[in-house]
C-alpha positions in Angstrom: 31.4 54.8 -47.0 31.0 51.0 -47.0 27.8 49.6 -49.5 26.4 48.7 -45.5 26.6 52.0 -44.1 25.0 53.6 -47.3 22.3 50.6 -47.5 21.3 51.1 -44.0 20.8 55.3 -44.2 18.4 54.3 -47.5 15.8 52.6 -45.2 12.9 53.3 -44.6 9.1 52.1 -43.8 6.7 52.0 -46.8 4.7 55.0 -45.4 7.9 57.1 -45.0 8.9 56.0 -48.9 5.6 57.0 -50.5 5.8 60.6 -48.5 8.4 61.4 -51.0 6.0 60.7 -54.6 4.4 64.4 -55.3 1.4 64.8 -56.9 2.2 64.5 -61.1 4.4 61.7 -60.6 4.8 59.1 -63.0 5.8 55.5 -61.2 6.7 52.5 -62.4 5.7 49.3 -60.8 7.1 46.4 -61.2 4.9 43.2 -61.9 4.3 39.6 -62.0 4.6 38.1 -58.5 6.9 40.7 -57.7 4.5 44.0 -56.8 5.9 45.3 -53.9 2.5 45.1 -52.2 3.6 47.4 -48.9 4.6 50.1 -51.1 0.9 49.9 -52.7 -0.9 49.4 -49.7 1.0 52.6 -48.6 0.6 54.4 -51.9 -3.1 53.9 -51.6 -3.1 55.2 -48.1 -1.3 58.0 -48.9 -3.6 58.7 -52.1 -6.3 61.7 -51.2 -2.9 63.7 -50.9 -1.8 63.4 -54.1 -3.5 64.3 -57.3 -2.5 62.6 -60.7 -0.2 59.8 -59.6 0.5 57.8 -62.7 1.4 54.0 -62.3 2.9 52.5 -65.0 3.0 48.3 -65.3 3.1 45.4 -67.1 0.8 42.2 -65.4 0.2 42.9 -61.6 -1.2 39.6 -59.8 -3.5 40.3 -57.0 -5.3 42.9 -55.4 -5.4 46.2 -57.1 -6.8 48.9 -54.6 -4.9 51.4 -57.2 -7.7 51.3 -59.8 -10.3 51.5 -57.2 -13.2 54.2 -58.1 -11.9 56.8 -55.0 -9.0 56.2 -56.4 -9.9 58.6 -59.3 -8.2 62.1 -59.2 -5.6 60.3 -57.1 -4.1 57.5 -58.7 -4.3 56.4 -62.3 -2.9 53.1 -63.6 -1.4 52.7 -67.0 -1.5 49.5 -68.2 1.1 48.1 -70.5 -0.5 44.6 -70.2 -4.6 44.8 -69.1 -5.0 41.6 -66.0 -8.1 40.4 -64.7 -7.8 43.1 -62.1 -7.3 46.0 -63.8 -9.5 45.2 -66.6 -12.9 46.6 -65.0 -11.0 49.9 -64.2 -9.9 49.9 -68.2 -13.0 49.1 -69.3 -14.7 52.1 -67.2 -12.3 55.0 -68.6 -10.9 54.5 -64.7 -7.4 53.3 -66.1 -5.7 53.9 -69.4 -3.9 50.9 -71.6 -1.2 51.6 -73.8 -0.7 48.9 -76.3 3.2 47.8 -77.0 4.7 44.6 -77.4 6.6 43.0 -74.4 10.0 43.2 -75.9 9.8 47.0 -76.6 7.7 48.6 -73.4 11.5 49.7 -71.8 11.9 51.5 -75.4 8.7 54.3 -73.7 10.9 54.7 -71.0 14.7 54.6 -72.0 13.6 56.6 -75.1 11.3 59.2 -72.6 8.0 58.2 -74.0 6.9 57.8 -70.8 9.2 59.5 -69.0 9.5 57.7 -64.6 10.2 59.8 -61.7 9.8 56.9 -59.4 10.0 53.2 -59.3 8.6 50.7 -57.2 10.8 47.1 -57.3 10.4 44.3 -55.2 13.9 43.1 -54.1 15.7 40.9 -51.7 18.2 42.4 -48.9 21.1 42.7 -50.0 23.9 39.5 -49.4 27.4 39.7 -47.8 28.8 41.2 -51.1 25.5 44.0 -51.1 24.0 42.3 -54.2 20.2 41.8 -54.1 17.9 39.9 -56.3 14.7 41.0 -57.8 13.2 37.5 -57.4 11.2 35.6 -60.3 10.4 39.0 -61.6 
């Protein structure tokens, strides 16, 4: 099978893609200017189904409906770098931080610290050769 024909039976809508995280997931997210905001917005949609839904991240920019107070029981962020909008949600025992320098936070999940089931990446279609680009992430 060409990289086309495989590419095209992978997608899918946002709401279809967050049917498949169960409740006890761990996700990562990637950050920066590069949070795949449809996938959250559908995340957070999809939340009073799931129970326990860790997000794992470094900076997000923007809006962070994840940390929300009805989030609780739902979602949880884990913050490998506290923003202005996740800071509140630390603060309030809403949202955990664990401390590690920017050069090692890989090491929690290559070395199963923090073990992912999921992850959320923003990235480019793919060009005539099927490579994509994750952007200025």
């Amino acid at each position: 099978m060409s990289w086309m024909k495989t590419y095209e039976s992978r997608v899918t809508t946002a709401e279809e893609a967050v049917k498949t995280i169960k409740s006890g997931d761990r996700i990562f997210l990637t950050g920066n200017c590069s949070v795949p905001r449809k996938l959250m917005e559908a995340l957070v949609a999809h939340a009073p189904e799931l129970e326990n839904v860790e997000v794992c991240h470094a900076l997000t920019i923007g809006s962070s409906d994840y940390v929300a107070p009805e989030m609780e029981g739902h979602i949880r962020a884990n913050a490998l770098f506290i923003g202005p909008n996740v800071r509140q949600a630390v603060q309030k025992g809403r949202a955990d931080f664990t401390p590690v320098l920017l050069s090692e936070f890989t090491l929690l999940f290559k070395q199963s610290i923090l073990p992912l089931d999921v992850t959320f990446a923003h990235l480019s279609p793919p060009d005539e050769h099927g490579f994509c680009s994750y952007g200025i992430e």
